[in-house]
N, C-alpha and C positions, 0 to 999 in steps of 0.2 A: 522400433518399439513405439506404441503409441503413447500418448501428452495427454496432462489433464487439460484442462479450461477451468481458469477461474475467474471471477469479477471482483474489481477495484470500485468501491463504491464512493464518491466524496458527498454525498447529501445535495445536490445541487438545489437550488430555490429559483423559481422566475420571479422575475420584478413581477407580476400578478398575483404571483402566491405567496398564500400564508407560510408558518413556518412548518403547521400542521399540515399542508398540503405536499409540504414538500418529503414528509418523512412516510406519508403515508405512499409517495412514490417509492420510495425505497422499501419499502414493505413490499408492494405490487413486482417489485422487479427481482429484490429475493425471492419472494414465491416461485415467479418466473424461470428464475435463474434453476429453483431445486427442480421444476418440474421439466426442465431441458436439458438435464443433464449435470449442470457444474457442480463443480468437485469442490470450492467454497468462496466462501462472498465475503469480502472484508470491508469495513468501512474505515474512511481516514478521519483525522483531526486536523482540525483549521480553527479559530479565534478569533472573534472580532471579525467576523467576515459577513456580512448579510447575506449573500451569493450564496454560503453553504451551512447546512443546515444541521453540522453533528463536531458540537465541541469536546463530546463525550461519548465517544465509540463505545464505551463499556456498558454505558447506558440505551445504546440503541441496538447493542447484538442482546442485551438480556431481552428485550422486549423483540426482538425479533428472533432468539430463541423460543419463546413460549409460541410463535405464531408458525414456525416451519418445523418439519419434521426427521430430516435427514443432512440437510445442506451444513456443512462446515462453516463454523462466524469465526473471524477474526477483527483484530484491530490492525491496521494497516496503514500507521501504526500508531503505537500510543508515544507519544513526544516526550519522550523519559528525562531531558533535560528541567522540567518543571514540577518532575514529583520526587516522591521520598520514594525507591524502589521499594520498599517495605510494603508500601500501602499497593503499588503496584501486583506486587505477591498478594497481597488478600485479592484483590479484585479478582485476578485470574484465575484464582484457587475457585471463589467463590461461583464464577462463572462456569467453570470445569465440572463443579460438583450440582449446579443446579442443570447442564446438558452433559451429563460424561461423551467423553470422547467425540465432542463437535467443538469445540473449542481449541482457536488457536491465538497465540499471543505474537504480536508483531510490536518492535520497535522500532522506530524513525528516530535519526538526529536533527533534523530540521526543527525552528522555534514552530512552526505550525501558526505565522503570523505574522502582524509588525510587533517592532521593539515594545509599542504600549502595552499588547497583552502578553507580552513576555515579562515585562514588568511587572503586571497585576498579578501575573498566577504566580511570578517566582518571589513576590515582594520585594523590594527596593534592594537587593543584591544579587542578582544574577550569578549562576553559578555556585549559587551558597550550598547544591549536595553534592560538589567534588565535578569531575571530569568524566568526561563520558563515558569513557571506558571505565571507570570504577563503576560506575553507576549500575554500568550489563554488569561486572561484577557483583555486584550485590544484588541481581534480582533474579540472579542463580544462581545464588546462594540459598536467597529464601524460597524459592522455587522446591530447590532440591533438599530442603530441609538438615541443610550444614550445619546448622546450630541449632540441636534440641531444646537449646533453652528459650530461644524466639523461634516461634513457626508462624506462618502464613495462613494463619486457620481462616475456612476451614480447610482440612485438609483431601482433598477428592479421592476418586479412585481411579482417577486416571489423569496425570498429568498432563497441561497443554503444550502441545509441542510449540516452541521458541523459533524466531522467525527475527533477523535483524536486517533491515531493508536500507541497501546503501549503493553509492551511484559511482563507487573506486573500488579499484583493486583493498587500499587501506580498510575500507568496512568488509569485505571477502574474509581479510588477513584476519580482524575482528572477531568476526562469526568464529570463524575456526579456531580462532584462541581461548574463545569460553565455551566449543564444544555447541554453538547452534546454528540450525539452518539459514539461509542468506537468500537473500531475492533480491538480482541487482537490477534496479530501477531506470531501465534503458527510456523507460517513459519523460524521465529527468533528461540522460545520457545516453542518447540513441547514435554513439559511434561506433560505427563496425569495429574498429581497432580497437577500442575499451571495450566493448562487450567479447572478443575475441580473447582479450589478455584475462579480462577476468574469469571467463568459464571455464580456459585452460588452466589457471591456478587453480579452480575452486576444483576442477577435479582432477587435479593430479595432487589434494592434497587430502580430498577424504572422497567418501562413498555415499555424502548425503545427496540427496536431488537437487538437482541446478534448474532454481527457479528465475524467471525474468518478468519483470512486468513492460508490458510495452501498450502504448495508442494505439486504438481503432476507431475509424471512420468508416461504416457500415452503411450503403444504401443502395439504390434497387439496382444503380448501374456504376463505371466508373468515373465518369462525368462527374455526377450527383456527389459523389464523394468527396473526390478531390477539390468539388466546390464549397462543399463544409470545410472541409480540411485548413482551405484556405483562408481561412476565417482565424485560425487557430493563431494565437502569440506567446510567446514566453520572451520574457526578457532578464538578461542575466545581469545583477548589480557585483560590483564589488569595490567593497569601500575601503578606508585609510585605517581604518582600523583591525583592518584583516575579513572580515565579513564576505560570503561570497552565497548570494542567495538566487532563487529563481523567482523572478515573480510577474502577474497575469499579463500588467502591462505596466508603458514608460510611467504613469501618473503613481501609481502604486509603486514605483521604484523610488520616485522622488521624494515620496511619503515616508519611506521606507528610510532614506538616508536621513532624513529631518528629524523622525525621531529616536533614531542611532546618536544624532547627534555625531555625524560622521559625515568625512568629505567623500567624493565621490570619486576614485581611479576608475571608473570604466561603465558604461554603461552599454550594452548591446543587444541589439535583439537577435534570438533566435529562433528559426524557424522550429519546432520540435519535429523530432522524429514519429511520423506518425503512417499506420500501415492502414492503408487509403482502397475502396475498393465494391464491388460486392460482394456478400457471403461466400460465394465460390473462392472470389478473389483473396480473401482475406487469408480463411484458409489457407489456400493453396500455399501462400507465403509465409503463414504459421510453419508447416509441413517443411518449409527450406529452409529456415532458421533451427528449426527441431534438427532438422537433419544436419545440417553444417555445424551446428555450438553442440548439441548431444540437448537437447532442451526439454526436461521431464514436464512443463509445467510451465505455462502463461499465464500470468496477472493480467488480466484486462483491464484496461482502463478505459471507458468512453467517454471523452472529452465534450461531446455535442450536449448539452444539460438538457433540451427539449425531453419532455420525459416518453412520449409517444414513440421518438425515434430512438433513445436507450432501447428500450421496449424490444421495436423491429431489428433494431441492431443484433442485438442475444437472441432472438429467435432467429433470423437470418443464418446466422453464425452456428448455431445451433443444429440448424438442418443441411447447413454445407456437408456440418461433421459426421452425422447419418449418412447424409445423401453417399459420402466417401468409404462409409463404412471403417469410420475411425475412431474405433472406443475406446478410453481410457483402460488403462488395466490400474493394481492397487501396489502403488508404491508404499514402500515404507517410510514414514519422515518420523524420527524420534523426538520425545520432549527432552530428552536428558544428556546421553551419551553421546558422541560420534558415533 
C-alpha cells in the first residue's frame, strides 16, 4: 500500500539572515512542499534559540494557512509542558475553524530549550500544570468538549486530529491511552530494535496509521550526501537529576547542565540516524522501511538548514516518488476516537 510524505519544518535561520528571511524560507518551501505533493507540513518549537526561527508554531501555520491552499499545517509539536492545556484547546480550535480540516495539532514532551527558557515561559516553578500525562488529559478533554460548562471556543466544524510525538514505546503506550495518533520520532531514536518494538505495539494495539518521523539528506548523488550527513551531531546529555535530553552539540550540552543547575552522569555523542542518498536513493529506502514496519506515513525532517538545498531536497524526493509511480492513497486519521 502506498505512504504519504510529509515535512518537519523547524524554521532554520543562517548566521546571514534576518529573522524575516528566515520565515519567508518557510513560507517558500511550504508552498513548495503543497505543490509536490505532500500530505502536510508541520512546524516545531524551539526557545531561545537564534538558529531557529519559530517559538510559536501556532502563529506561523495561521500565517501560512492564509498563504497555501490545500497542504495540512501542524505543530510538531506544541511543547505542552509550558502551557495551561486550556489555552492550548482554544488555539487549535481557533485554528481549525479559521482552515477547516487542514489542521493538525501535535504534542512534544521535550522543554523545546535550555532550563532558562523553561523557566521564563513556565515562571519560577517548573511543572506547576501537573505531569505530563495529565496535561494530554486535559487537552482532550477540552478538545472534545467533556465539560459543557468550559469549552474551547471557538468551536470548529471539524475537529483537529491529535498527534503526540514520542521517541519510546512509553509515549506509544500514551497515545493509545487518551485515544490519539502517535508518530514515533526515529529522527530523535533511529534504532532498528525501538522503532521495530514500537510499531509492533502500536499496531497490534489499534488501527490508527503508524506514523515515523525520520532524517533526510538529499543530494544530486551519494557521495554529496553522506558528505552533508556527516556534518550532522547530536549529543545526548543526562544529568543527576534524572534529565535525559538531545542536544546540537557538546557546548550547548554544558550550557545545558549549568543552568539545570545539575551535575553531569554522561555525556556522548551520537551519531543520528539519518537516511543519506539521492532522491532515487532515499526513496527507495523509504519504500523498505514502509514495507518491513507497515509505515503509513513519514515525517521528514531535513536537517541541512541551507534553504536552496531544503528546496532541492523536496523536490528531488518528490520526483523519485512520481518517477516510481508511488502516490499516496487517503488514509483515515481521526481527531477524537480510536
Amino acid at each position: 500500500m502506498p505512504f504519504r510524505l510529509s515535512i518537519l519544518d523547524k524554521c532554520p535561520r543562517q548566521p546571514e539572515e534576518t529573522s524575516q528571511q528566515a520565515l519567508q524560507n518557510t513560507l517558500a518551501l511550504a508552498r513548495l512542499a503543497e505543490q509536490a505533493g505532500y500530505y502536510r507540513y508541520w512546524i516545531a518549537e524551539h526557545h531561545n534559540t537564534p538558529a531557529l526561527a519559530s517559538p510559536s508554531p501556532e502563529i506561523v501555520l495561521a500565517w501560512l494557512a492564509a498563504q497555501t491552499k490545500t497542504l495540512r499545517l501542524g505543530a510538531g509539536g506544541v511543547m505542552l509542558q509550558h502551557y495551561s492545556p486550556y489555552k492550548v484547546a482554544e488555539n487549535f480550535h481557533l485554528l481549525a475553524a479559521v482552515a477547516p480540516g487542514r489542521i493538525d495539532l501535535g504534542v512534544g514532551k521535550a522543554p523545546g530549550g535550555l532550563p532558562i527558557s523553561t523557566r521564563a515561559l513556565q515562571g519560577q516553578a517548573p511543572g506547576q500544570h501537573g505531569s505530563f500525562a495529565q496535561q494530554l488529559a486535559d487537552v482532550n478533554r477540552y478538545l472534545t468538549q467533556a465539560d459543557p460548562k468550559l469549552q474551547a471556543t471557538p468551536l470548529p466544524a471539524i475537529s483537529p486530529p491529535r498527534f503526540l510525538l514520542g521517541a519510546s514505546q512509553q509515549s506509544a503506550e500514551l497515545a493509545h491511552a487518551v485515544g490519539w495518533n502517535f508518530v514515533f520520532a526515529a529522527h530523535l531514536n533511529g534504532d532498528d530494535q525501538q522503532l521495530a518494538k514500537v510499531t509492533d505495539f502500536w499496531q497490534q494495539q489499534t488501527q490508527r496509521p503508524t506514523l515515523v518521523a525520520v532524517q533526510v539528506v538529499i543530494a544530486a548523488n551519494r557521495a554529496q550526501a553522506d558528505a552533508l550527513a556527516a556534518s550532522l551531531e547530536t549529543w545526548q546529555l543526562v544529568l543527576e537529576n534524572g534529565q535525559r535530553v538531545n542536544l546540537a552539540s557538546s557546548q550547548q550540552a554544558q550550557t545545558f547542565a549549568q543552568q539545570a543547575a545539575s551535575g553531569i552522569v554522561s555525556l556522548e555523542r551520537k551519531y543520528p540516524t539519518v537516511i543519506a542518498g539521492s532522491g532515487e536513493e532515499v526513496f527507495e529506502r523509504l519504500v523498505q522501511l514502509h514495507r518491513r514496519y507497515q509505515i503509513d506515513e513519514f515525517i521528514i525532517d531535513l536537517p541541512i538548514t541551507d534553504p536552496a538545498h531544503r528546496q532541492q531536497a523536496l523536490t528531488r524526493l518528490a520526483a523519485a516518488r512520481q518517477a516510481a509511480h508511488y502516490v499516496s492513497d487517503r488514509l483515515t486519521i481521526s481527531g477524537a476516537t480510536p
